[in-house]
C-alpha positions in Angstrom: -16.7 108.3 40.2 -14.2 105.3 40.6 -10.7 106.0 40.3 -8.6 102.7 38.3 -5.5 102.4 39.0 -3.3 100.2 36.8 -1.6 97.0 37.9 1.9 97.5 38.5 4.3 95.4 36.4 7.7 94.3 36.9 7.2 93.3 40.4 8.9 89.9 42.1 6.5 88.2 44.6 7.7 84.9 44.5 9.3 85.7 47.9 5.6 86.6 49.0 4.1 83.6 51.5 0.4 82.6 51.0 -2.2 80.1 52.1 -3.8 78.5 49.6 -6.3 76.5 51.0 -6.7 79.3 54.2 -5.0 76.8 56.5 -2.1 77.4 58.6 0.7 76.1 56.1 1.7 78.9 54.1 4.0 79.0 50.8 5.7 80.8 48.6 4.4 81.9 45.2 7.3 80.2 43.4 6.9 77.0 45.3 2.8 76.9 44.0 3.8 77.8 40.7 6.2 74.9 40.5 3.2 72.5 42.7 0.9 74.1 39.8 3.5 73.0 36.5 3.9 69.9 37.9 0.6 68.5 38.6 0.0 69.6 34.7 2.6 67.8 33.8 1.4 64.7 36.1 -2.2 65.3 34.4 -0.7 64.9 30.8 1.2 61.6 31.5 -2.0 60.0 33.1 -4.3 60.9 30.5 -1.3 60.2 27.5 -1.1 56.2 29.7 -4.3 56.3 29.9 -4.8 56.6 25.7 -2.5 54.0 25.5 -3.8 51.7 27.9 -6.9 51.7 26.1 -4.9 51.5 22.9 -3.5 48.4 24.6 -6.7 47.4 25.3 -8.5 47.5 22.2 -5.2 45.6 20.8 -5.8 42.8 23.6 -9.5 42.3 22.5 -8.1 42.1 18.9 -6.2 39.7 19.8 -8.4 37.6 21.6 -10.9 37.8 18.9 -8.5 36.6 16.6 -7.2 33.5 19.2 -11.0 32.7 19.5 -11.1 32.7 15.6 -8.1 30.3 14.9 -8.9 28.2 18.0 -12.8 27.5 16.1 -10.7 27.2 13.0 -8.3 24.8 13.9 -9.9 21.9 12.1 -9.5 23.4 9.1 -6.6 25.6 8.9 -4.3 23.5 11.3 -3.3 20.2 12.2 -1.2 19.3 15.2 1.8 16.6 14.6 0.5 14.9 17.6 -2.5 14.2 15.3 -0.9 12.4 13.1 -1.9 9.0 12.6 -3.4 9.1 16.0 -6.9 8.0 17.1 -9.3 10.8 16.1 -6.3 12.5 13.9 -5.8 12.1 10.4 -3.1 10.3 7.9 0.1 12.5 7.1 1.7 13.5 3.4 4.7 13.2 2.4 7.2 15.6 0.3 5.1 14.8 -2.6 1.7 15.2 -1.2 1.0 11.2 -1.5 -0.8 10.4 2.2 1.7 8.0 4.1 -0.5 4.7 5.6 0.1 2.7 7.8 3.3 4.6 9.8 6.4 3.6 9.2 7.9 1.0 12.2 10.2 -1.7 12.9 7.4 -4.3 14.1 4.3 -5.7 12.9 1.5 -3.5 13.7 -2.1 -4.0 13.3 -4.3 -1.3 11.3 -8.0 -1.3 12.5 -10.5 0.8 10.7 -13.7 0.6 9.0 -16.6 2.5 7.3 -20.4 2.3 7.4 -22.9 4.5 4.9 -25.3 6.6 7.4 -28.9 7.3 5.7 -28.0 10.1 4.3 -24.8 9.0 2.0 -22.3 10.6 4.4 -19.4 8.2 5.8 -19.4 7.7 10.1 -16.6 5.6 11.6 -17.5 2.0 13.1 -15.1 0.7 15.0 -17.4 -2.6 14.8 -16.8 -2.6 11.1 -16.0 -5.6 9.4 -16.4 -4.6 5.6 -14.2 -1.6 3.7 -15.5 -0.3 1.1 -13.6 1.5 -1.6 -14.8 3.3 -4.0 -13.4 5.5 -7.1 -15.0 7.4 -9.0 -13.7 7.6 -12.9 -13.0 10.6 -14.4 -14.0 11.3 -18.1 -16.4 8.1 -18.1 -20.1 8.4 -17.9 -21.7 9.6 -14.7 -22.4 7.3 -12.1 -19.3 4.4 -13.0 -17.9 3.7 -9.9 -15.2 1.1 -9.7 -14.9 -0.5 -6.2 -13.0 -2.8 -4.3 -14.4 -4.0 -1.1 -12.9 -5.8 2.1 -14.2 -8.2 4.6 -13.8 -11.2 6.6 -16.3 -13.9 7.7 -16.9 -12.8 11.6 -14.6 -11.2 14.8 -11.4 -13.0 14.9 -11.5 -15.1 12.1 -8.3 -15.4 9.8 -11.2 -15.5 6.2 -10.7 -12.4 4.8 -11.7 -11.5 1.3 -11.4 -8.7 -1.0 -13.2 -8.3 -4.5 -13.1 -6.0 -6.8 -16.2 -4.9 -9.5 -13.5 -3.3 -12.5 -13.9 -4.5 -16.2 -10.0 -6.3 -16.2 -7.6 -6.2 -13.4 -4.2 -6.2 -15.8 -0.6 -5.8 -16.1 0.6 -2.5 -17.2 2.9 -4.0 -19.5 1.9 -6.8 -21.5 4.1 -9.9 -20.6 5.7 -8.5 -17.8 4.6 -8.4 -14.6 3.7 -11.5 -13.1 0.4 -13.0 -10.7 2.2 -14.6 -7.7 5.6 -15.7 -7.0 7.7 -19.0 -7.3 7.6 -18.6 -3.3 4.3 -16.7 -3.5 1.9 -18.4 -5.1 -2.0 -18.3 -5.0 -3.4 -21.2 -3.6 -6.2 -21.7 -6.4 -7.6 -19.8 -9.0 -11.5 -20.3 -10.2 -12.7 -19.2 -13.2 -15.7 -19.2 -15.5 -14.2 -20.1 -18.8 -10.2 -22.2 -19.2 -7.0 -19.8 -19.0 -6.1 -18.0 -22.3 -2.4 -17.9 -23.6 -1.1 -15.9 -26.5 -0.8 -18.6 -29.1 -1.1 -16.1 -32.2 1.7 -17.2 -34.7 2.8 -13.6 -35.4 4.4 -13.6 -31.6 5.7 -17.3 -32.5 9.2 -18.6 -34.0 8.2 -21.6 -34.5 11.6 -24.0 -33.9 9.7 -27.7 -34.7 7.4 -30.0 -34.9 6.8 -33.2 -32.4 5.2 -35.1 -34.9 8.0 -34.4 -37.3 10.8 -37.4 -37.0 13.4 -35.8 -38.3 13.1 -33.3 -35.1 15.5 -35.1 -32.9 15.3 -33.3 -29.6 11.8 -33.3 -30.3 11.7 -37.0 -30.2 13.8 -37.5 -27.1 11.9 -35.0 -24.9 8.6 -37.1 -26.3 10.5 -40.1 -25.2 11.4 -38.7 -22.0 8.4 -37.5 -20.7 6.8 -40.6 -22.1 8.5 -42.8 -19.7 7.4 -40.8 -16.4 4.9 -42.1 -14.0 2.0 -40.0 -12.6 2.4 -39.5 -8.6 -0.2 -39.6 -5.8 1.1 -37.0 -3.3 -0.3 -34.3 -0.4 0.9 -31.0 -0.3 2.8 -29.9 3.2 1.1 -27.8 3.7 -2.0 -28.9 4.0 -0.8 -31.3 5.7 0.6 -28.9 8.5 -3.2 -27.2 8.4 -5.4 -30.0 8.1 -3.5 -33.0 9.1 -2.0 -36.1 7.3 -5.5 -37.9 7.0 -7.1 -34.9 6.5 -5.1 -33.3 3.5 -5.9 -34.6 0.0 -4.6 -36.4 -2.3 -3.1 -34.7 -5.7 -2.3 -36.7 -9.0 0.7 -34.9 -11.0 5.0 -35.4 -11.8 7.6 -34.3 -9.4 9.2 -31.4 -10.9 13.2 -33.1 -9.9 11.9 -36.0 -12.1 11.1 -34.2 -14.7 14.3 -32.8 -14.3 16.4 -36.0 -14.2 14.3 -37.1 -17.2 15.2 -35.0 -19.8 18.8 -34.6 -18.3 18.5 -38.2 -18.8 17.7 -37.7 -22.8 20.7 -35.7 -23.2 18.7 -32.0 -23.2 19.0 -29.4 -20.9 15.8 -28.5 -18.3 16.7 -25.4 -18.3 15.7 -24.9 -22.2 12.2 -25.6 -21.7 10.0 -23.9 -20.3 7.4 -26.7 -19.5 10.5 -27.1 -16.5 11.1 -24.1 -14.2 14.0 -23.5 -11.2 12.8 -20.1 -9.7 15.1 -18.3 -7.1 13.1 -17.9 -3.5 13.7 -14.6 -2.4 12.7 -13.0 1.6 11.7 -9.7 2.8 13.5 -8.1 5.3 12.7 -5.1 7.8 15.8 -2.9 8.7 15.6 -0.1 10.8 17.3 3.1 9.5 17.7 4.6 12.8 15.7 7.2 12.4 11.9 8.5 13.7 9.1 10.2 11.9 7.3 12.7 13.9 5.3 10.7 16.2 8.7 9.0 17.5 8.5 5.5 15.2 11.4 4.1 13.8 11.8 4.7 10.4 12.5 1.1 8.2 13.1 0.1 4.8 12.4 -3.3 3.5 14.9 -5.3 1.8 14.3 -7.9 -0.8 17.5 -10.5 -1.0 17.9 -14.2 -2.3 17.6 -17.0 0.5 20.0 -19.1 1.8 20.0 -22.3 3.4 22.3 -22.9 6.7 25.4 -23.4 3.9 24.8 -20.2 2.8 23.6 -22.0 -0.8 20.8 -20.1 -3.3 17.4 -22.0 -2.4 15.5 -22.5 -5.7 12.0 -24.0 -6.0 11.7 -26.0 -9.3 7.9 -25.8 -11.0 6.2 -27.7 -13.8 3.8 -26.1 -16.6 1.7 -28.7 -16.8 -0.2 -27.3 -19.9 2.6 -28.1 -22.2 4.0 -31.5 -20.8 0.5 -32.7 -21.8 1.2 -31.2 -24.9 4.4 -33.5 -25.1 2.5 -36.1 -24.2 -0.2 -35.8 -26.1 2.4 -35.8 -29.2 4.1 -39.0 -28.0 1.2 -40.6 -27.7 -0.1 -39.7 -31.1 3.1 -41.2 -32.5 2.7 -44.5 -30.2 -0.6 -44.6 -31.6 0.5 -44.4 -34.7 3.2 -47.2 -34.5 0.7 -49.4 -33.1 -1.9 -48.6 -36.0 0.6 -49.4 -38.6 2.0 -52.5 -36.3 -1.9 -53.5 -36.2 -2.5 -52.8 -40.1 0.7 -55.0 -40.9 -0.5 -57.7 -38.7 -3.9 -57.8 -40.0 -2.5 -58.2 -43.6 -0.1 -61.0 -43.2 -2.9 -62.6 -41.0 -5.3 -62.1 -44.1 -2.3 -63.1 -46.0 -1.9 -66.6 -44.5 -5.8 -67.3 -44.3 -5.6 -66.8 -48.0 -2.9 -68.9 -48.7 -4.3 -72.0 -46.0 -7.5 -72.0 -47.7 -6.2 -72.1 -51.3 
């Protein structure tokens, strides 16, 4: 029968010398012990890195994910500033959302763009284009009313360029008040289908006199006045400076300065009637403000001032209405008419007068 003996307690071996691995190098029991603790310790730190390197990891692939995401989103979530108003970019708002077009800049630039309509109603640049079509559709009008404008010019390089627009009435805002042209500005010719129409209706009128009415004295000398002129053969400047001197032709009308000198003439002032105009000639002027927008161009404003000549006087440019000097005309020679009829009608009865008389 085995004898067991207990294992005694309370004894210090750490002095005692083993070999662990049976080799030759021997150590103490306190020296493993410590080997032992700290290689636990070494264990938890690796594996405690090693959770957070793949913590890191994971975190890393999140990340890329997510780059890879806003990278394929770009075009719609973010646009660079180098994109602005750059080929292949897009146009730029302002403070109040309104797109800015062209970019501001101190010198003249060229805009080049167009659209063409592929097969399937969807818009593909050209850079080919000659024709830009606009189009708007109307909101609160029946489906389908579009109003367009639309662009072009007659072939590469040519200096033709039209634009038409398909709307019911292209108007001023403000009736009376804004005007179609300047006195420095103005249209070269105007076509239309039926004559011009201006407000005659008597309840926007105060009426002042009559021409026919002799007992209108400033009626009568403007009559007389304009009366007296003679019609001029003339050619504009410029076409003269386009086309040539035997090329540009010939206009029938009145010098404005001698309409001018003619009712001075009569003791009225031009500058009452409004068959007689003297319109300032204003110029447009590009200052740079010193400042850049975001692509690095120079910020300008444009200023509007009155001209001057080299003596630093206001240059005017006078105008006729010709509409109402015919009128005047018209008038005067009503009443010439007149006169002569009743000369004529005198005449004829003293003529009749003395016939009678001879043959009695």
């Amino acid at each position: 029968m085995a004898t067991t003996y207990g294992a005694p307690t309370g004894l210090d071996l750490s002095a005692c010398s083993v070999t662990a691995t049976g080799g030759t190098t021997s150590q103490t029991l306190a020296d493993m012990g410590k080997a032992v603790e700290d290689n636990a310790t070494a264990v938890a730190s690796a594996q405690s890195a090693a959770t957070s390197a793949a913590d890191t990891a994971s975190s890393a692939v999140t990340a890329a994910q997510a780059a890879t995401n806003a990278i394929n989103d770009l075009g719609n979530t973010y646009i660079p500033q180098t994109a602005y108003m750059k080929p292949g970019g897009t146009v730029k708002l302002d403070q109040n959302a309104q797109f800015i077009f062209p970019p501001a800049c101190s010198t003249q630039q060229w805009i080049n763009f167009g659209y063409i309509l592929n097969s399937d109603g969807t818009a593909s640049q050209d850079p080919n284009c000659e024709e830009i079509i606009i189009q708007y559709s109307i909101s609160g009008r029946t489906s389908g009313t579009i109003l367009k404008e639309v662009v072009w010019g007659t072939g590469v390089g040519s200096a033709i360029i039209y634009k038409s627009f398909n709307g019911t009435s292209f108007h001023s805002n403000v009736d009376g008040v804004s005007n179609l042209g300047m006195a420095d500005h103005a249209w070269g010719n105007i076509y239309s289908k039926t004559a011009v129409q201006v407000t005659s209706d008597i309840n926007q009128k105060t009426v002042i006199g009559s021409l026919g009415d002799t007992s209108y004295a400033d009626g009568q000398k403007l009559a007389d006045a304009l009366f007296g002129l003679d019609t001029t053969m003339f050619q504009l400047n410029a076409s003269i400076a386009e086309k040539g001197a035997a090329n540009a032709r010939l206009h029938a009308g009145f010098i404005a300065q001698t309409v001018q000198a003619a009712i001075t003439n009569a003791g009225l002032d031009p500058a009452k009637y409004a068959l007689w105009t003297n319109s300032p000639v204003y110029e447009t002027t590009e200052v740079d403000t010193g400042k850049k927008d975001s692509s690095g161009n120079p910020i300008t404003t444009r200023t509007v001032a009155l001209k001057k000549d080299a003596q630093g006087n206001q240059v005017y440019t006078q105008m006729l209405r010709y509409e109402q000097i015919l009128c005047v005309l018209f008038e005067a020679a009503k009443a010439k008419i007149t006169a002569q009829e009743s000369a004529l009608s005198a005449l004829t009865a003293r003529v009749a007068a003395l016939e009678a008389k001879a043959g009695a």
